[in-house]
C-alpha positions as CSV (number, residue, x, y, z in Angstrom):
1,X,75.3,113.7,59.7
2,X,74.7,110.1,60.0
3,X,77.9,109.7,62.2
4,X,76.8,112.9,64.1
5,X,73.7,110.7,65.3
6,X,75.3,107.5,66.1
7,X,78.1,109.6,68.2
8,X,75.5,110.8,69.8
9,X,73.5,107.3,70.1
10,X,76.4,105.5,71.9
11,X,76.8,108.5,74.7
12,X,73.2,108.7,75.0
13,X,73.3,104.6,75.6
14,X,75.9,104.6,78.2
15,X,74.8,107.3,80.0
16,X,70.9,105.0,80.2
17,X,73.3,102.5,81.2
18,X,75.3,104.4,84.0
19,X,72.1,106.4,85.3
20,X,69.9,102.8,85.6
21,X,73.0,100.7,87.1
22,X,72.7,103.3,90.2
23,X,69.3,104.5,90.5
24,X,67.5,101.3,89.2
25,X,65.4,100.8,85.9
26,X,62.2,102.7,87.6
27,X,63.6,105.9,87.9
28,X,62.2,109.4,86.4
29,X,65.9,110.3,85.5
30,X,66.4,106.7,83.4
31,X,62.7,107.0,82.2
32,X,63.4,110.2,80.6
33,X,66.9,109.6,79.4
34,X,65.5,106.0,77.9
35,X,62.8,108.7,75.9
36,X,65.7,110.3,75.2
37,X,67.5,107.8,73.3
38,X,64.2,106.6,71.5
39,X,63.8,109.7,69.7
40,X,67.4,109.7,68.4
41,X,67.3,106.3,67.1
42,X,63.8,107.2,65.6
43,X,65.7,109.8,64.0
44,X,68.3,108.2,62.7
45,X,66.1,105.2,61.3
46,X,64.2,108.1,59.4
47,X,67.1,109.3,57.5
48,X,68.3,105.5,56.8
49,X,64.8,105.6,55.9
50,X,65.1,108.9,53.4
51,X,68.3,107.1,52.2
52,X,67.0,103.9,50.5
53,X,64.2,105.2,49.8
54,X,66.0,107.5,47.2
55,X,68.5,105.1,45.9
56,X,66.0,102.8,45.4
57,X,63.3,103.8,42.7
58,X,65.3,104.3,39.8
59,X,66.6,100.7,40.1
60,X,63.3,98.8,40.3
61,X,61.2,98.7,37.2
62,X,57.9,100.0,38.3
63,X,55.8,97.5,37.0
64,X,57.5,93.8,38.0
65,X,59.4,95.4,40.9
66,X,62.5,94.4,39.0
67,X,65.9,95.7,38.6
68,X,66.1,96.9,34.8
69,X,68.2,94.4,32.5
């Protein structure tokens, strides 16, 4: 999935990129395509997110904030 979203990322950035170079930055079209690519990058920092955020308690002691010896 995670490759699925940064596929997706990079063709959502270049197509920001070509839409802005010809209609300019102020566009509706580059506004909304520049939404766009926020909420995938949103998403995918939320499952990077969900990923440490399992890996990580069972190696921390809960107490010191430690790794276990």
């Amino acid at each position: 999935m995670k490759r699925s979203i940064e596929r997706k990322l990079e063709r959502a950035r270049e197509d920001l990129n070509k839409i802005a170079e010809v209609r300019g930055m102020q566009d509706p079209l580059v506004l909304q395509k520049s939404q766009s690519l926020d909420e995938l990058v949103n998403r995918f920092l939320q499952l990077q997110h969900q990923k440490n955020k399992k890996a990580t308690p069972s190696s921390f002691s809960r107490t010191k904030g430690l790794p276990f010896p």
